[in-house]
N, C-alpha and C positions, 0 to 999 in steps of 0.2 A: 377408439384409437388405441393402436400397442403404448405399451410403456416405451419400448425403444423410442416408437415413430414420436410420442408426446415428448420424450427427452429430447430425441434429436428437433423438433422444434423450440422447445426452450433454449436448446443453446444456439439455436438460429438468432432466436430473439436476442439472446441476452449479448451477440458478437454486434447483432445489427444494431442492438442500444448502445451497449461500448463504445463503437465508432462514433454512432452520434450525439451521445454524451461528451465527449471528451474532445469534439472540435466543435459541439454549440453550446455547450452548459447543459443545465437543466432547463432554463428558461426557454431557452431558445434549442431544444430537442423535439423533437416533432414525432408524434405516435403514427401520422401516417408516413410518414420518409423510415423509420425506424420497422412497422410491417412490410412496409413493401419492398423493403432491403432483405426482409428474413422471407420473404415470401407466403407471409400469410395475412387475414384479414385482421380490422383492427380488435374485432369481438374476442378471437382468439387471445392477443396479446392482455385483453383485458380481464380474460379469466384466467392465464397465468399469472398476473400480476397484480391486478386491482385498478392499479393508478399510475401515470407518469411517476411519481414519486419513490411510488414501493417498487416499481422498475428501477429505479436510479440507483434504490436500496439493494436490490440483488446485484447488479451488477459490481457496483462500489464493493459488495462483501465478497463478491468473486475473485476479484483481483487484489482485494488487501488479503481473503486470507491465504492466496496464490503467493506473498511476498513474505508475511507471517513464516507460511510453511516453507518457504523456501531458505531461510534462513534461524539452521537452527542454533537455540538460544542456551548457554549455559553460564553464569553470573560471574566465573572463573574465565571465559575467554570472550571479554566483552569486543576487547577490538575485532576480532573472529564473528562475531554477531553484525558487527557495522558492516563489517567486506560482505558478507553476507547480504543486507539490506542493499550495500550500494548496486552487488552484482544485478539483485531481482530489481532494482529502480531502476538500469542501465536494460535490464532486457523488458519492465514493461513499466513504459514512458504513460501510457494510458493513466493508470493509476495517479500517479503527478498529477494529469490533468483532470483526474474526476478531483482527486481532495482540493485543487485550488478550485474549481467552478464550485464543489460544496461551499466551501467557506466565503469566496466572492459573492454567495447568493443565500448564503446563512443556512443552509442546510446541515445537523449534525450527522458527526459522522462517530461521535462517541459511544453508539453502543460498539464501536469496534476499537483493534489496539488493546489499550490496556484496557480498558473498560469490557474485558471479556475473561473467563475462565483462564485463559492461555497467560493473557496481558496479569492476572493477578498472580499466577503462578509465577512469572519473571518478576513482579515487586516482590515475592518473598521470597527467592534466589538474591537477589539485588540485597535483600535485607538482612538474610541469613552470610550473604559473602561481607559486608559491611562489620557484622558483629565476627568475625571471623578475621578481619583484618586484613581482607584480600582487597575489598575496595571502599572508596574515599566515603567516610561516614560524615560528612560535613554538609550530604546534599542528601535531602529527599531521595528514595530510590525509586520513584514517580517521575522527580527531575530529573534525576542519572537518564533516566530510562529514555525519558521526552526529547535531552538533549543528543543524546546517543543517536537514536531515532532522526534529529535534524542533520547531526554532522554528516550520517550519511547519505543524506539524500543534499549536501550540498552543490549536489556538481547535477541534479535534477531540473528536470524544463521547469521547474520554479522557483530554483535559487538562483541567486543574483549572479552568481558565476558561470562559466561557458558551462552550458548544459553537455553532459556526458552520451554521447549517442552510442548504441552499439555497435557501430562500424567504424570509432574512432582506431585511433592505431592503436594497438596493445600496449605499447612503451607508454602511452597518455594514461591509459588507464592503471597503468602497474605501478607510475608515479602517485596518482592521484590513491591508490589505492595502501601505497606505501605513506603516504602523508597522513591515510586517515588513521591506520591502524596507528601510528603514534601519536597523533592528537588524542586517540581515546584513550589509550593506554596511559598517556602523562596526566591525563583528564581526571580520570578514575580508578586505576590501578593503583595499588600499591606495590 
């Protein structure tokens, strides 16, 4: 098989597990409903990926570091970092729903976020802006980081609040998005 044709099936695979990770869990994902959506046999999907599992694992690092990169990070404009977060959680709801089925079914999703090269470089921005006096040195830059991380996915298909859809009216989302940036800002700026 070309490299293209084996690529363009992996990401067969990995749209057809998305879907049905993110409306059955993990548990309740199915290897054959998940090949026969990508249109290949299940042998294939099992030599690109091994296991239901280590599927679940590509897929999940597909679309957190799809949000990761999309919002980038500088320890000086943390509220710029949240709008950022909220925007990528508002255009992929997918993600929401893989880290709540992780978690509802205990599967870690820690080797990703901060627990990665990326994520350690924003604790010592986070740590270096602290000793600097730009933001609040009273919280773990771990904690900054984590709650930063929640406040914007507040309006997410797994917070408690009306979940944020991307074809909400724009006024919804420009409020929502003006409330976060000053919650972070009063949060951890100085």
């Amino acid at each position: 098989m070309s490299p293209a044709k084996a690529d363009a099936t992996r990401r067969r695979l990995l749209d057809a597990a998305t879907a049905d990770f993110a409306a059955h869990g993990i548990a309740g994902a199915r290897v054959d409903r998940i090949s026969a959506a990508a249109g290949v046999n299940k042998a294939q999907l099992y030599a690109y990926f091994g296991d239901k599992l280590a599927l679940f694992d590509a897929v999940f690092g597909v679309h957190a570091d799809a949000v990761v990169d999309a919002a980038p990070f500088t320890a000086d404009d943390l509220p710029g970092y949240a709008l950022g977060l909220y925007d990528a959680c508002v255009r992929r709801p997918e993600l929401v729903r893989l880290v709540t089925w992780a978690r509802l079914e205990g599967v870690s999703t820690e080797k990703r976020g901060i627990n990665t090269p990326a994520g350690a470089a924003k604790l010592r921005a986070i740590g270096e802006a602290q000793r600097d006096g730009l933001v609040l040195a009273s919280i773990a830059p771990q904690d900054v980081l984590a709650l930063l991380m929640s406040m914007a996915m507040t309006w997410s298909s797994a917070g408690l609040s009306g979940a944020a859809a991307e074809d909400a009216p724009p006024a919804e989302h420009e409020r929502r998005r003006r409330a976060l940036a000053e919650a972070v800002s009063r949060a951890f700026v100085l």
